[in-house]
N, C-alpha and C positions, 0 to 999 in steps of 0.2 A: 461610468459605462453601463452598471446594471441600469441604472434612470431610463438611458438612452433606450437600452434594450426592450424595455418594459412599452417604453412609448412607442416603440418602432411596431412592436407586437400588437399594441391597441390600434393604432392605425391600418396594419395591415387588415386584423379581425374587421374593423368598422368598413372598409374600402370592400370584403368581401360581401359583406351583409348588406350594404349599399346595391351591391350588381346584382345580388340575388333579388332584393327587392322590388328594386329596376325593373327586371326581368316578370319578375311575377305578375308587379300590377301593372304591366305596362300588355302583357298577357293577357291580364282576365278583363282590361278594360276593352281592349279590341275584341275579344271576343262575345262580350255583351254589347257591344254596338255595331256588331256586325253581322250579329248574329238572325238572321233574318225569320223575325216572326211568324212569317203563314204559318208554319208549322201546325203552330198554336190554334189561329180562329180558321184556316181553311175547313169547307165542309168536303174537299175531296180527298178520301183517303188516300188514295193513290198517292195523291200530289204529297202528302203528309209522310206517307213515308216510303217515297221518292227522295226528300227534302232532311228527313232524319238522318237517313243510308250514305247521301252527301257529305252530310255533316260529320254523321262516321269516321267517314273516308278521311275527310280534312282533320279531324283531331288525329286521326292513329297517323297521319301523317307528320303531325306536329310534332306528336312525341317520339316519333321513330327519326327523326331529324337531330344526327349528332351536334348542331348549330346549339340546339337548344339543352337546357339540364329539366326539359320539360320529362316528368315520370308517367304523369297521368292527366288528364282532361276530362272532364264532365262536364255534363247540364242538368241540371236538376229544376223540376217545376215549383212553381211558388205553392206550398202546404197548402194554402189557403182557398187559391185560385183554380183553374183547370188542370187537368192532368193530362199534359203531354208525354210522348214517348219518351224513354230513358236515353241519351247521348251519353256515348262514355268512349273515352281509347281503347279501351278495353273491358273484357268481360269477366274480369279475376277478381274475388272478393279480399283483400286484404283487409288485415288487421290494421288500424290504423290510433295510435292514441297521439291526441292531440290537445295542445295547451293553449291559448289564446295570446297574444302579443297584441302591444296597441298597432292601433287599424292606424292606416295611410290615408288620409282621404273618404270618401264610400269605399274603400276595399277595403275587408275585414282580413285579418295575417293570424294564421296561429300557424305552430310549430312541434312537431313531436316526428314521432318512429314511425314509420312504412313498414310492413311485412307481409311481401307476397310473393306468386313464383318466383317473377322475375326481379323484383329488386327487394334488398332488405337495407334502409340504414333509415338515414334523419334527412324527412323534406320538410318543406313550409307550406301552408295552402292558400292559396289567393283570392277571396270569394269575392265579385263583381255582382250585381243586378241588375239582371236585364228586364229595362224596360220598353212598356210600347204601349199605344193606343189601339181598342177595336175597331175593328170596321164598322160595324151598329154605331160605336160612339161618335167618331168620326162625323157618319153622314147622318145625325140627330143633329149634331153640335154647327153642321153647316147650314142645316136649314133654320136653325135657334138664329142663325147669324142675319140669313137672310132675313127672316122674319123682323128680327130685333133692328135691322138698318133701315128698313121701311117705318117702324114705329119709333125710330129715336134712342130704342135702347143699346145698351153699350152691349158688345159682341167679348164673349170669355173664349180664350184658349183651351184647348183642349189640353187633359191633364195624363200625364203616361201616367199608366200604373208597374208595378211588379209582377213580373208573369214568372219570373221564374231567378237562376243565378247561375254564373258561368264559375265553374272550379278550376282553378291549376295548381297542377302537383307539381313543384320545381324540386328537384335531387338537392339536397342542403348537406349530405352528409361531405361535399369537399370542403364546407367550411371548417369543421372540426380537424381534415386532414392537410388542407390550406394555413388555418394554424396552426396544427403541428410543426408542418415544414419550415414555417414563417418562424416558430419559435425554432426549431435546430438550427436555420441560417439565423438568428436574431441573437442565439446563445454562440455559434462559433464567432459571429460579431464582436461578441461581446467581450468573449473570450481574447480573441485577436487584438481586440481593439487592450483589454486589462495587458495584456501581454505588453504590447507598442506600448502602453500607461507604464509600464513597470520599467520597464525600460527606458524612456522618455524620461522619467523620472529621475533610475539611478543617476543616467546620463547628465541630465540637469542637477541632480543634488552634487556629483562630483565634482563637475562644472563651478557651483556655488561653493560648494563643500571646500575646493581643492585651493582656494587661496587661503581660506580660514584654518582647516590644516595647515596649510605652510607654517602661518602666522604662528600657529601653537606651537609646529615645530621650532620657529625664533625662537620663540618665547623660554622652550624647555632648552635649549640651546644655550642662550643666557645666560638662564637660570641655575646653569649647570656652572657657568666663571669664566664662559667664553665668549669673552667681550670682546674679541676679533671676531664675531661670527657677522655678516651682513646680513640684514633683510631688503630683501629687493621686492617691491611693489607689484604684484603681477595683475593689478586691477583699478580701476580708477575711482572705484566706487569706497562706501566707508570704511570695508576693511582693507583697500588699497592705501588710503589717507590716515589707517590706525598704525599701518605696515610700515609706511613713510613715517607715522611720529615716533614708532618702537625703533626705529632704524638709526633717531636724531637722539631718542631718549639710548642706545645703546652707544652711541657714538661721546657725550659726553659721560656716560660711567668712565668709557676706556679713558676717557679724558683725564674724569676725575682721579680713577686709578691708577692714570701715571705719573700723577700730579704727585696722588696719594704716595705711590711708591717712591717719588722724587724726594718729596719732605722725612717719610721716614729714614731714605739714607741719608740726607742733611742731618736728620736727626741723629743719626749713628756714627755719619761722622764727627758732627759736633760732640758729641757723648765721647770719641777717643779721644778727639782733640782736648775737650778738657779732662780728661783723664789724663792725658801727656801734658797737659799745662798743671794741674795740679801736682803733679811727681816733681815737674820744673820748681814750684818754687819751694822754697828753703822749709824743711821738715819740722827745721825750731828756729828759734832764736838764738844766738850765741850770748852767751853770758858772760861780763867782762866786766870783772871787778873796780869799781869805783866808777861806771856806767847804767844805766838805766835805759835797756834801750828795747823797741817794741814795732813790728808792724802792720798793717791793718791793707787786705784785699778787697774788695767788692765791684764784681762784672757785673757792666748792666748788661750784659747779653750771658748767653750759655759760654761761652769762648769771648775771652776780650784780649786786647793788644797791650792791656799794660803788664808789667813785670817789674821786682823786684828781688833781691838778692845779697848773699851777707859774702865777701869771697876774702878767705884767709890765706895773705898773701907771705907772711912770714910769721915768726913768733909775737912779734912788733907791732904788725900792720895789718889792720881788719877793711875791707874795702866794702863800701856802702853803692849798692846801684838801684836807682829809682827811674825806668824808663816807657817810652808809652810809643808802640806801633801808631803808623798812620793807620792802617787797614786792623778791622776789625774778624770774628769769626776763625776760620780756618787758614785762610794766607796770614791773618794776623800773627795767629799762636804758631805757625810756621818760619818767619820771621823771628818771632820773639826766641825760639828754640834755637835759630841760630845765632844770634847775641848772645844767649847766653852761653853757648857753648865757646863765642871766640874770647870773649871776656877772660869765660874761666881760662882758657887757655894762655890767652893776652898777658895775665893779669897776676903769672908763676913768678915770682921772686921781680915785681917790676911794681917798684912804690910811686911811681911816677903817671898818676890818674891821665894827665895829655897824652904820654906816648902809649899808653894802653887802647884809648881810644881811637889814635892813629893806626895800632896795628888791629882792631878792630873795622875799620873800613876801608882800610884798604882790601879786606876779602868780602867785607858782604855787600859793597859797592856795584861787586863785579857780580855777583850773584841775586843779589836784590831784585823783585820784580820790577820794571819801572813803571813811576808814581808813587812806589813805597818810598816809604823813611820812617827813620827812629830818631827820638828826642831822650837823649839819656843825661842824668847827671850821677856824673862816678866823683863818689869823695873816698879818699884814703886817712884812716885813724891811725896818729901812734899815742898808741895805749901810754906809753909811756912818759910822752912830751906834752900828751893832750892837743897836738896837735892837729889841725885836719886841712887836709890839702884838698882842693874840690876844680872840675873840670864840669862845662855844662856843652855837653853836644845838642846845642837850641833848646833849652830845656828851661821848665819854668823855675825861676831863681831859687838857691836854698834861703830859707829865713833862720838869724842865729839871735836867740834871744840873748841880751847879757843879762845876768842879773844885778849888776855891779850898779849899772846904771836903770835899768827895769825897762829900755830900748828894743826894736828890733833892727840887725841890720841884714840889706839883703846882697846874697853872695851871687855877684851874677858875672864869673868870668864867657870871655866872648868864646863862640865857637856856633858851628852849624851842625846842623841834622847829618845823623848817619845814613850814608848811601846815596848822598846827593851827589856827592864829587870825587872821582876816582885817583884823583891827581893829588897837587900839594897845596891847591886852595886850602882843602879841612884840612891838610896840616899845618899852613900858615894864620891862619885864624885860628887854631885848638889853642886855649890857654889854660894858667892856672891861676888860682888863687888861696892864700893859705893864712887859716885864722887860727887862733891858741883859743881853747874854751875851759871856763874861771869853772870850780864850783857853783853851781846853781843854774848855771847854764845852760841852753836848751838849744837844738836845732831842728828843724824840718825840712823833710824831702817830701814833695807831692808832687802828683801830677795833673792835668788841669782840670780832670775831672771836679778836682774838689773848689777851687775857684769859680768855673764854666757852670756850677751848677744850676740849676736856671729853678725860680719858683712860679708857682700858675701866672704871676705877670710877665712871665720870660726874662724877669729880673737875676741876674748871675749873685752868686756867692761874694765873689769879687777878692781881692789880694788884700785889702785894707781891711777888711772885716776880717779877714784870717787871723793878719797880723793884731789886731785889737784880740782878738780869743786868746794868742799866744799869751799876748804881755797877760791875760787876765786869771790864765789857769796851768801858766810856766811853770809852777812848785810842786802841782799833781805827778803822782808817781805815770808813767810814761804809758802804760794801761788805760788809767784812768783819765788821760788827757787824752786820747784818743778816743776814747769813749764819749768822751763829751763834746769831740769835735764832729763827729760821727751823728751824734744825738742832734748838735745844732744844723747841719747840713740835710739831715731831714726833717725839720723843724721848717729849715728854711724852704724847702723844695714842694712841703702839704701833699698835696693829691698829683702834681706834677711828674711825669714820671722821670726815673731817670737816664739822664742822656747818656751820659761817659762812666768809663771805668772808674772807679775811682781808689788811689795808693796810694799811701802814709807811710811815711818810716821817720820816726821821732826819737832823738839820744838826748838823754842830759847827764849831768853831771852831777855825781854827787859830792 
């Protein structure tokens, strides 16, 4: 706005000094070519100043004519030439100092201070030259013509001389008051105009401003954990399309963090879960004279569906349970929690593995989720007969090593999964079967984790290769044979990971 101001100021100055100019030499040339000579060569005095007195009259008229910013008018005679009477508008002798400016044309401009009665400030002066030819020259130069046309020769124009110069005094001090004014109106311009600037601006920066705030307010929003906060686009431009990607980038954090929050309760959950699964199974082993006996857990997940357990049914009879949920995780070990609870309950002074089973599904039948089931194999020991009585609810077979013969045979009475059938199906199929075991002899409960084990060719463990480990390291004290069946299972598996639970429980005989 100052630029503008500044410009608007020089153009007004130049637009005045142009009309002054105008005026001046537009002045002093009229009045040198109009100015009618005789004055000068008349020999009638009279007529001379007749013709001066005139001329008087018409400048003091000039300059007394508010039309014009005329001050003063003179004529002055050429220094050189004749001396005509003095023309002037007036008779007052001011002081006058004056500077010279470049000339226009033949008008000569200079420029300074006037100071006389009646006016005091800043004129310009306009000086013109008036010319003219004599009358003597004149009729020489016509008879040269004549002369010279009769002889051939070429005829010259007659040449004006300078007789003398016409002066105008133009008033110049409105220019300095012309640009005064010009600059007050140029500066409250200017002023008005910074003002509208400043404003226009705020106006526009909030404008600009006021989505990218927004944005920042998102952003500290966020920032803060409040990942329900929306950002809503209020521009189509790039901080509208940053607004719309903070809004997709804030949309899946909350994503992530419910995700986040979902896993660590699985986590939390699965952390009780095996917490209540680990209190579930058996704190020791029981120890039973002329027995060797040991078992071996390991979940492939945090929470697994197999279970194991030793249940003292009398003084007599110790009950073996090796069993394996369908569902794995948290309904798994939900499941497994209630076998074992009906078991133990089942299983109070009742040596008879079948009917323990039956009174086991018939309640978790009815409570069981469906698609669940259990695969249990309950065997009962008497300590004292060496006897063991064995019941497989679909369960993968016991193997009984003799040593007599250095054989395995496998125990595989019939029956189905628990929880499949609520009726007398599973209790018409639940069977039993009952073998004597010798000195030296060995048995195993697994579940199929340890057969299904699969190695990086997705090749299984398999039942026959179990059976060949048994016959080959049957005499290992029962620790130690698990140790080594354990060590070839992940021997067998390499980098494979593992798929199933996997549970052991091994007795021999001493």
């Amino acid at each position: 706005m100052s630029v503008l101001g500044i410009y608007l100021y020089g153009v007004a100055a130049e637009r005045i000094d142009h009309l002054i100019n105008q005026n001046g030499v537009v002045a002093a040339k009229e009045l040198a070519t109009f100015l009618d000579p005789f004055f000068v060569y008349s020999d009638d005095m009279q007529r001379r100043i007749e013709l001066t007195q005139q001329w008087n009259d018409k400048l003091h008229a000039l300059v007394a004519d508010p039309a014009h910013e005329f001050l003063h008018i003179r004529v002055t005679p050429d220094p050189d030439g004749f001396q005509p009477p003095y023309l002037a508008s007036s008779q007052e002798a001011p002081r006058v100092n004056l500077r010279p400016l470049p000339p226009i044309g033949e008008v000569t401009v200079r420029e300074g201070t006037y100071s006389g009665a009646s006016f005091r400030g800043r004129i310009r002066v306009f000086t013109a030259p008036i010319r003219a030819v004599p009358p003597d020259t004149e009729a020489a130069e016509a008879s040269e013509d004549d002369a010279g046309a009769e002889a051939g020769n070429e005829s010259r124009a007659p040449k004006p001389r300078v007789i003398g110069y016409a002066h105008v005094f133009v008033k110049a001090d409105h220019i300095d008051r012309t640009k005064r004014e010009t600059y007050g109106h140029v500066a409250k311009a200017t002023a008005v105009g910074i003002a509208v600037a400043i404003v226009l601006s705020i106006g526009m920066s909030m404008l600009l401003v006021r989505p990218l705030r927004q944005l920042v307010g998102d952003i500290e929003a966020v920032a803060e954990g409040d990942l329900e906060h929306r950002t809503v686009p209020c521009s189509s431009d790039e901080i509208g399309q940053v607004a719309h990607q903070f809004d997709e980038m804030t949309r899946s954090l909350r994503r992530a963090r419910e995700l986040e929050q979902q896993r660590q309760a699985i986590e939390n959950e699965l952390a009780i879960a095996t917490e209540i699964q680990t209190k579930l199974l058996p704190e020791r082993i029981p120890q039973i004279p002329g027995f060797d006996l040991f078992s071996f857990y390991l979940s492939a997940r945090e929470v697994g569906g197999d279970y194991y357990d030793f249940l003292v049914i009398d003084q007599t009879h110790l009950g073996l349970v090796v069993a394996d949920v369908s569902g794995k995780g948290i309904p798994g070990a939900m499941v497994m929690t209630m076998v074992r609870s009906l078991l133990r309950l089942a299983s109070h002074r009742e040596s008879s593995p079948a009917e323990t089973l039956r009174k086991v599904n018939r309640i978790l039948a009815r409570d069981i989720r469906p698609g669940m089931f259990v695969t249990a194999l309950y065997a009962v020991l008497d300590v004292h007969s060496h006897q063991l009585t064995v019941s497989s609810a679909g369960h993968s077979p016991l193997l009984h090593y003799r040593a007599a013969s250095g054989t395995v045979q496998r125990v595989n009475p019939s029956g189905m999964a628990l929880g499949f059938d609520k009726g007398r199906t599973f209790d018409d199929t639940i069977a039993e079967q009952t073998i004597t075991l010798a000195p030296g002899d060995r048995i195993l409960a697994y579940t199929d984790g340890v057969i299904e084990a699969l190695d990086e060719e997705g090749e299984e463990f398999g039942l026959e290769r179990l059976e060949a480990l048994l016959v080959e390291f049957a005499a290992l004290p029962s620790k130690d044979f698990t140790d080594t069946l354990v060590a070839r299972l992940e021997e067998h598996r390499g980098s494979a990971e593992q798929s199933d639970d996997i549970t052991i429980t091994t007795l021999r005989v001493d």
